[in-house]
C-alpha positions as CSV (number, residue, x, y, z in Angstrom):
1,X,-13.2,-28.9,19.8
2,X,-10.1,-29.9,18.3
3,X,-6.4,-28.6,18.4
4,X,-3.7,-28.8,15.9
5,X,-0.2,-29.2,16.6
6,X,3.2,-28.7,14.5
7,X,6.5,-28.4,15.0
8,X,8.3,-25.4,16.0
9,X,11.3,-23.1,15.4
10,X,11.7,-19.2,15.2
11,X,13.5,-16.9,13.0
12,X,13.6,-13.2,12.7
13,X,11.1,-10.8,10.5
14,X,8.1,-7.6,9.7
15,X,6.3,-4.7,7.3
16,X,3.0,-3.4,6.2
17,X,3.6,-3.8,2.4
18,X,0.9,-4.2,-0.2
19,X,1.6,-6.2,-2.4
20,X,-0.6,-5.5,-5.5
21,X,-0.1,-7.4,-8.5
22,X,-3.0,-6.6,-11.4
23,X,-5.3,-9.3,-11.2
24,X,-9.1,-9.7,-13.0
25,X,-11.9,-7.7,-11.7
26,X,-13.8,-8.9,-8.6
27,X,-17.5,-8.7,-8.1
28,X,-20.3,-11.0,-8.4
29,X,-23.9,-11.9,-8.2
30,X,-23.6,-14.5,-7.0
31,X,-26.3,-16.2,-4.4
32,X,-23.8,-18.2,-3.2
33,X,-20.5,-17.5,-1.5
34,X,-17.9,-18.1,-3.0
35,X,-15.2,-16.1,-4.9
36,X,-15.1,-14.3,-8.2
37,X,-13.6,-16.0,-11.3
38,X,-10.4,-14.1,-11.8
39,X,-8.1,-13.4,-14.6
40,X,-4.5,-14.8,-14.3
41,X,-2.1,-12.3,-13.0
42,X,0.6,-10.2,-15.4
43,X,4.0,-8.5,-14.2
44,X,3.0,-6.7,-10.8
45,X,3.8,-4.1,-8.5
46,X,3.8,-4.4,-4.7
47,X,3.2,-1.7,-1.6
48,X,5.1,-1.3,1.6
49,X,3.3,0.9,4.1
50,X,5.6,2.1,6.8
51,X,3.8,3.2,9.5
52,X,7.1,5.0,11.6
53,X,8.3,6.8,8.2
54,X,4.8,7.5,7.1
55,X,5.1,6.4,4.0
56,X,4.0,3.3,1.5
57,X,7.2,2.4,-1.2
58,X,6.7,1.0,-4.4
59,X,8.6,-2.2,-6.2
60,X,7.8,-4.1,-9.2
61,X,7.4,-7.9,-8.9
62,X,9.4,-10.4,-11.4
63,X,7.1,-12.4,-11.9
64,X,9.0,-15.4,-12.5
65,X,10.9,-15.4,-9.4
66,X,8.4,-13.0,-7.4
67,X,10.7,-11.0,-6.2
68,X,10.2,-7.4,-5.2
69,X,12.2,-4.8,-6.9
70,X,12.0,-1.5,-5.1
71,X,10.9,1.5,-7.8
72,X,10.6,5.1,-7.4
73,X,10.0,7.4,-4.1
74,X,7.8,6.6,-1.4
75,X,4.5,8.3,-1.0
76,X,3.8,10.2,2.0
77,X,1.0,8.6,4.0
78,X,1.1,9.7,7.9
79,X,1.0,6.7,10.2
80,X,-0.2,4.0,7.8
81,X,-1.7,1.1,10.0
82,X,-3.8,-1.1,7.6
83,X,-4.0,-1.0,3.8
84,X,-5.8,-2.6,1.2
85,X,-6.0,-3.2,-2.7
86,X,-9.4,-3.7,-4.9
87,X,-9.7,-6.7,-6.7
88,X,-8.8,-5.4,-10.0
89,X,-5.0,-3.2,-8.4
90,X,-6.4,0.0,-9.5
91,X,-7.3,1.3,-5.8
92,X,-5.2,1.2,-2.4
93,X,-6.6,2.2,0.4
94,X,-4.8,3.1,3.8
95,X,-5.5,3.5,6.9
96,X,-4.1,6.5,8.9
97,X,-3.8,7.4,12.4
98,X,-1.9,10.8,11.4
99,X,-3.2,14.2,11.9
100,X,-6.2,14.3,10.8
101,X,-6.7,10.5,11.1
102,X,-8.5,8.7,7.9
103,X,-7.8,7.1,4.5
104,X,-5.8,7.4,2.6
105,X,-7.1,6.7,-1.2
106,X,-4.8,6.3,-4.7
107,X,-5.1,5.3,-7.9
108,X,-2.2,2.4,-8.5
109,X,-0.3,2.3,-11.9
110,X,0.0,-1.7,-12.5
111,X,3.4,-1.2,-14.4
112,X,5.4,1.5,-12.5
113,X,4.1,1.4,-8.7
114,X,3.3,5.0,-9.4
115,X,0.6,6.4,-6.6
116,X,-2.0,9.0,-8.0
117,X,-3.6,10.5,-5.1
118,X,-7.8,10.6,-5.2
119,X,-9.0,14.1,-5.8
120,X,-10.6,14.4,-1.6
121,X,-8.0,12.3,-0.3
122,X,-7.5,11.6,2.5
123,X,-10.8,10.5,3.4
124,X,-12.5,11.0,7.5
125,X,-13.4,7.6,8.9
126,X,-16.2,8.8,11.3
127,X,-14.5,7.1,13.6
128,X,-11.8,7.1,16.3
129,X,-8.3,5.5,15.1
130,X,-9.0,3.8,12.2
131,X,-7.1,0.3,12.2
132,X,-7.4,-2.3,9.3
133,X,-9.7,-1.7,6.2
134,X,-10.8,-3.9,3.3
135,X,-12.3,-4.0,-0.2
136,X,-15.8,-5.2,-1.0
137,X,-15.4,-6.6,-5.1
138,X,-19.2,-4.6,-5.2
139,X,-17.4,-0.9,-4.7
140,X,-17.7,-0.2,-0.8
141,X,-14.9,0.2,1.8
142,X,-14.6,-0.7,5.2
143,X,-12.8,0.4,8.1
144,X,-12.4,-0.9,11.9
145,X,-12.0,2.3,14.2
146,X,-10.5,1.0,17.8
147,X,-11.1,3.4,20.0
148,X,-15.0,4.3,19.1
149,X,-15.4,1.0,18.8
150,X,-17.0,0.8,15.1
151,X,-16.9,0.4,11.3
152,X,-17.1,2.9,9.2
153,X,-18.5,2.3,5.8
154,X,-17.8,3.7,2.1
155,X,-18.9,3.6,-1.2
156,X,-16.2,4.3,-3.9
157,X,-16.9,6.8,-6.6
158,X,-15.8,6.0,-9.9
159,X,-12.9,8.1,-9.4
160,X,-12.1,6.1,-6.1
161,X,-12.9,8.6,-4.0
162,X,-15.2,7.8,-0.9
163,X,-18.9,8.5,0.0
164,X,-19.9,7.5,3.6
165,X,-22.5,5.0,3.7
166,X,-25.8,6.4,4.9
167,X,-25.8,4.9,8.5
168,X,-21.8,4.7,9.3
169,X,-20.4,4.0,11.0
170,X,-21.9,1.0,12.5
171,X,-21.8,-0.3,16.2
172,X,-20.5,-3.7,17.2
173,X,-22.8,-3.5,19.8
174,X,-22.8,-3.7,23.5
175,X,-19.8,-5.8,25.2
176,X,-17.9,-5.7,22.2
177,X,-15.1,-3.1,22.1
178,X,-11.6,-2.9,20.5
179,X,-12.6,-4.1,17.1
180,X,-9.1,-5.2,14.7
181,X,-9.1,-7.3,12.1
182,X,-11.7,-7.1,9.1
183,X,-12.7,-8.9,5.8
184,X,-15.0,-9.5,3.7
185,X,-16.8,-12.9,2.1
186,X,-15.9,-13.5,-1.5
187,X,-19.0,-12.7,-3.2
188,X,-19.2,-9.3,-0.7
189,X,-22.1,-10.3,1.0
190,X,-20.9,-10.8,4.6
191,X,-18.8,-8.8,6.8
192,X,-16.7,-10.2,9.7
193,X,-14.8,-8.2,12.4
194,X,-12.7,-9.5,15.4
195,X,-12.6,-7.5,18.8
196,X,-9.6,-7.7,20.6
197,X,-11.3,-6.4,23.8
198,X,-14.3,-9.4,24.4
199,X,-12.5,-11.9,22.4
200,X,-15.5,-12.3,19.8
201,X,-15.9,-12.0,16.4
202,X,-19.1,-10.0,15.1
203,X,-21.0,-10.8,12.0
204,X,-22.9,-9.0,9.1
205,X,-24.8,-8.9,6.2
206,X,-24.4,-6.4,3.8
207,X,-26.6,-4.6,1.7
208,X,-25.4,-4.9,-2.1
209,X,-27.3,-2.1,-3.6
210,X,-26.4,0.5,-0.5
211,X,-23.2,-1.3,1.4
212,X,-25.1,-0.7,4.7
213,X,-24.6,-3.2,7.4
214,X,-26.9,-5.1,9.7
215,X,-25.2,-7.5,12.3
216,X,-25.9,-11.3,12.4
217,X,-26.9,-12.5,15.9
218,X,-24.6,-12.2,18.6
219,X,-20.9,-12.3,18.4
220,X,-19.1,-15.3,18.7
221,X,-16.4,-16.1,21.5
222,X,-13.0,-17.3,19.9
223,X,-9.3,-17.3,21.4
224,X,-7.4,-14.7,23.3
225,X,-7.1,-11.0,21.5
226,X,-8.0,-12.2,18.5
227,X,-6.5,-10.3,15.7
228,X,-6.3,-11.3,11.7
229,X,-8.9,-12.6,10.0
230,X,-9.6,-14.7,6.2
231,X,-12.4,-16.2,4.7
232,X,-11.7,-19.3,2.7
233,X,-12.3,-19.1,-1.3
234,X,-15.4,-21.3,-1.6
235,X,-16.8,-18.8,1.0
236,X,-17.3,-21.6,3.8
237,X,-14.7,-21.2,6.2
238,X,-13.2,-18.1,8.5
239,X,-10.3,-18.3,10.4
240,X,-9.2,-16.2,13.2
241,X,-5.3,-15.5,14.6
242,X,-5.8,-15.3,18.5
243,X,-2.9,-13.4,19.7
244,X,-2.5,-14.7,23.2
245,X,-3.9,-18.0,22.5
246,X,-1.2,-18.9,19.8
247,X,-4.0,-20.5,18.2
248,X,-5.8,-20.1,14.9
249,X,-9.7,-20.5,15.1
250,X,-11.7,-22.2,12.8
251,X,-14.9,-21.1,12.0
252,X,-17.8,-22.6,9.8
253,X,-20.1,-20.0,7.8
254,X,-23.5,-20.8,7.1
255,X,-23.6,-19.9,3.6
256,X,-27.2,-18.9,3.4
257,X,-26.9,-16.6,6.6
258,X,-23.5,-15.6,7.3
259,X,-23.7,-16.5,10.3
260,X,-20.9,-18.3,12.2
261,X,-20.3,-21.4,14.6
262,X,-16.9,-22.4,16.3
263,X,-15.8,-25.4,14.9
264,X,-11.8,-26.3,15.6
265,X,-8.5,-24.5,16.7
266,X,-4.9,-25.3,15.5
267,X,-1.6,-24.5,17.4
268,X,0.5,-21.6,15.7
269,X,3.6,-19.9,16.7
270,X,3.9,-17.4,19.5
271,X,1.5,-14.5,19.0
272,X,-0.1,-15.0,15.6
273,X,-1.0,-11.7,13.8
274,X,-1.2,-11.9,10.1
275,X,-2.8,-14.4,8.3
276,X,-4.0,-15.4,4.3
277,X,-5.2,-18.3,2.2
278,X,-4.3,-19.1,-1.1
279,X,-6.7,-18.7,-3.8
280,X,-7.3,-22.2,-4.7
281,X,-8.0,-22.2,-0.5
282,X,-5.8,-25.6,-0.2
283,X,-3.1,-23.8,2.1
284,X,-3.2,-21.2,4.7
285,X,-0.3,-19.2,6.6
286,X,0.0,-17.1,9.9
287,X,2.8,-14.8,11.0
288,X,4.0,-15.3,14.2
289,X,5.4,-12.0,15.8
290,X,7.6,-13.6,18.9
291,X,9.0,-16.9,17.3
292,X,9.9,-14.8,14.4
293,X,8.4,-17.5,11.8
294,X,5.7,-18.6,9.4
295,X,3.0,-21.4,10.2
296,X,2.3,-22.8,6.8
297,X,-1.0,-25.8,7.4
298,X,-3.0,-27.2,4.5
299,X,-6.4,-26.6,4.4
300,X,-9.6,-29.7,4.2
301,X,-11.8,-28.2,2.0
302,X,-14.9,-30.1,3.6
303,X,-14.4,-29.6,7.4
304,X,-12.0,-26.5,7.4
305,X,-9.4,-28.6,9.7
306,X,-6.1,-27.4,9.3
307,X,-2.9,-29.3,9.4
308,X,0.8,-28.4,9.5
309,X,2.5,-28.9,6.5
310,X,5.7,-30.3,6.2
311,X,8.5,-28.2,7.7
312,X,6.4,-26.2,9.9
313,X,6.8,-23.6,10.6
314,X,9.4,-21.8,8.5
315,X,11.7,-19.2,9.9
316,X,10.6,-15.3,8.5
317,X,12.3,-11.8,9.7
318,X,12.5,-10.1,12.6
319,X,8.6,-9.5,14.3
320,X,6.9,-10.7,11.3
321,X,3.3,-9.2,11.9
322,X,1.3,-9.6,8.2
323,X,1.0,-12.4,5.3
324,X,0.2,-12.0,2.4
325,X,0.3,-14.4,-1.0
326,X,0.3,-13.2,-4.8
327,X,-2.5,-13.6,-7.2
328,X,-1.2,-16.8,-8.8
329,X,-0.8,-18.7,-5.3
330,X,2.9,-19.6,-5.9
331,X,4.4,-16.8,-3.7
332,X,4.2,-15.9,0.1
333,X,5.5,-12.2,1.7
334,X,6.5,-12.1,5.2
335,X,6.3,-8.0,6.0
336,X,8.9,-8.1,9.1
337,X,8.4,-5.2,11.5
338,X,11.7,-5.1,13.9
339,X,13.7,-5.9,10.9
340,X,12.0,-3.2,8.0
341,X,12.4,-6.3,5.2
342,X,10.0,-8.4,3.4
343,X,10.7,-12.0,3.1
344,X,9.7,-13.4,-0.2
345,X,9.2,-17.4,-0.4
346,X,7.8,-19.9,-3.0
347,X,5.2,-21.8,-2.4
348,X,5.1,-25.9,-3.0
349,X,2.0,-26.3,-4.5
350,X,1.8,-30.0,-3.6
351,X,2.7,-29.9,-0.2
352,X,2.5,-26.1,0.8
353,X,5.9,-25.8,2.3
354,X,7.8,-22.6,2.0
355,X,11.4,-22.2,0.5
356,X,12.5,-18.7,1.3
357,X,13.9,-17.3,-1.9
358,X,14.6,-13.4,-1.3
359,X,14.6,-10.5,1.3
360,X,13.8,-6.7,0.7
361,X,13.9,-3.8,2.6
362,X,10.6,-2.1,2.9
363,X,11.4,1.2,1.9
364,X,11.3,3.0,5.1
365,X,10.8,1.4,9.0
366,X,8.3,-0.3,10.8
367,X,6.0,-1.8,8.1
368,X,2.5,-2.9,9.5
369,X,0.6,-4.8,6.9
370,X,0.2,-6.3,3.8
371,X,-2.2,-7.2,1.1
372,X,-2.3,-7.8,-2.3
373,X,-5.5,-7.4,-4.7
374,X,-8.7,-8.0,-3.1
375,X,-6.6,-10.1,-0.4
376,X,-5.8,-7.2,2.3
C-alpha cells in the first residue's frame, strides 16, 4: 500500500450548500461505467442547506467569475443534513432529521433559485435518521439512515415525487453499522456506502429496471471513520475521506462487477470530510474540518494514485466540512460550517491549484453539505 504526502497549512471555513447549475441530462445504457455525455453548463443557481436554521438559500451563479449571488428567501427545510441535485438541476433532494424525519423533494427553477415543493413532500425514509442521499441519472434515490443502519431506496415519479423501492430499505449487513457517505457509479449501476462504525465500505449492484439493491461480497476495510465518498468519471476509481485517519483511500472498481479492492492511501489535512472530482476526473479535492483548508491532488487516470498539487493544500473557512465543483470543472466551493460562508475558488486547469476568488455567506448557519447536479 502506498501513502501520499503534501504540504500543510490551515485556514478557516463550512456549509451544506447545493450548488446546482443546469447541466445536460444524465442517464445511460451503458454496459460500461463510465459517465454520461453532458451538455455544457448555462448561467446557474446554487443551494445552501443550513441545517441549524432549517433552511436551504438560493443564489445565482456568474458564470464568468462563478460567484454566488444570494437571491430570494430561504426555503424552510427542518434539519437539512445531506442534499442532492439530479443530473439535469430540475430535482433537489434533502435529507432531514426534523420532525417527522425524511426528504425533502423540490422542483429547482434553473434561472431564479426558486424552490417548488413536490406535491407529497416531504418524503418518509423507512429509516432511522436519514444522513446523506444521492441521485441515480436512471430516476431512483438513495438515502443512508444511521441509526437503523440502512438504505433506503426511491424511485422518482415524473413529478419528482418518491415511490419506495419494493424491498427498502436495504441492510448493510451484519458487522456493519453507522453507514455515512453514499454515491453512485456514473452509468447508475453500482452503489457504494461507507460505515463509520466498522470502518468498511459496502458495495452493490443495482437493478436498472426496478432500482433494487443486492450487495457485492463482503465490505471492504478502509481508514478510520470513513466518511465522503466519489467515484471517478471513467467509472474506475472510488475514493474514501477517513476521518480519523487523515487519509483519503483509494479504491479500484472492477468495472464488470462493482466490486472493490484497496489499492493506495494519500495524506489529507486533519479530519477529511467532504470530497469531489472534477468531471474530466484529472483533479480531486477534500475538505479538511480541523486545519481549516482544502487538499487539492491530481488524479492518474490509469492507477488512481493521487498526488498533491502545487500549493497544497489551500486555506478554506472556518470548519470546512463539504466540496463540491461546478459543471464546467473551473470552480471549487468550500461550504464552511463554524464560519456560515462558502468559499468560492478557481480552478487551474493545468496544474489543479486553487486561487480563492470570493466568499459568501450561506444564507442562514451551520451549512452541512454541498453538491451540484448529479455531483452530491
Amino acid at each position: 500500500m502506498k501513502i501520499t504526502t503534501g504540504a500543510r497549512q490551515s485556514v478557516p471555513g463550512l456549509v451544506l450548500v447545493v450548488l446546482f447549475f443546469f447541466a445536460g441530462c444524465g442517464g445511460s445504457d451503458n454496459q460500461n461505467n463510465t459517465a454520461p455525455p453532458q451538455s455544457s453548463a448555462v448561467p446557474a443557481v446554487a443551494f445552501v442547506a443550513n441545517q441549524a436554521s432549517n433552511n436551504i438559500s438560493g443564489f445565482t451563479v456568474n458564470g464568468s467569475t462563478g460567484e454566488l449571488v444570494p437571491a430570494g428567501p430561504a426555503v424552510a427545510v427542518a434539519a437539512p443534513f445531506g442534499i442532492a441535485v439530479s443530473a439535469d438541476g430540475t430535482l433537489v433532494y434533502v435529507t432531514s432529521q426534523g420532525a417527522p424525519a425524511g426528504i425533502a423533494a423540490f422542483t429547482a427553477n434553473p434561472a431564479t433559485a426558486a424552490l417548488t415543493p413536490v406535491t407529497g413532500s416531504p418524503f418518509a425514509s423507512d429509516g432511522l435518521a436519514p444522513f446523506r442521499v444521492t441521485v441515480s441519472p436512471n430516476r431512483f434515490v438513495y438515502v443512508t439512515n444511521q441509526n437503523s443502519n440502512d438504505v433506503s431506496a426511491f424511485s422518482i415519479n415524473v413529478q419528482g415525487g418518491l415511490t419506495r423501492v419494493a424491498g427498502s430499505p436495504f441492510s448493510l449487513g451484519p458487522g456493519v453499522f453507522t453507514p455515512a457517505g453514499i454515491t453512485l457509479s456514473p452509468n447508475g449501476a453500482f452503489l457504494y456506502v461507507t460505515d463509520q462504525g466498522s470502518n468498511q465500505v459496502s458495495a452493490f449492484s443495482v437493478n436498472q429496471t426496478t432500482g433494487a439493491l443486492t450487495q457485492i461480497g463482503s465490505p471492504v476495510l478502509v481508514g478510520t471513520t470513513p466518511m465522503g465518498i466519489v467515484v471517478s468519471p471513467n467509472g474506475a476509481f472510488a475514493y474514501v475521506t477517513n476521518q480519523i485517519s487523515n487519509f483519503v483511500s483509494v479504491l479500484s472498481i472492477d468495472q464488470g462487477t462493482g466490486a472493490l479492492t484497496q489499492s493506495s492511501v494519500s495524506a489529507a489535512g486533519l479530519r477529511p470530510t467532504g470530497i469531489t472530482i472534477t468531471p474530466n476526473g484529472s483533479f480531486l479535492y477534500v475538505a479538511n474540518e480541523q486545519s481549516n483548508d482544502v487538499s487539492a491532488f491530481t488524479v492518474n487516470s490509469s492507477t488512481g494514485a493521487l498526488t498533491p498539487a502545487p500549493g497544497n493544500p489551500f486555506p478554506a473557512g472556518t470548519t470546512p466540512t463539504a466540496v463540491t465543483v461546478s459543471p464546467d470543472g473551473r470552480f471549487l466551493y468550500a461550504a464552511d460550517q463554524a464560519s456560515n460562508d462558502v468559499v468560492t475558488f478557481a480552478i487551474d486547469g493545468a496544474s489543479g491549484a486553487l486561487s480563492r476568488i470570493a466568499l459568501v455567506n450561506s444564507g442562514g448557519v451551520t451549512p452541512r453539505a454541498i453538491a451540484t447536479p448529479g455531483r452530491p
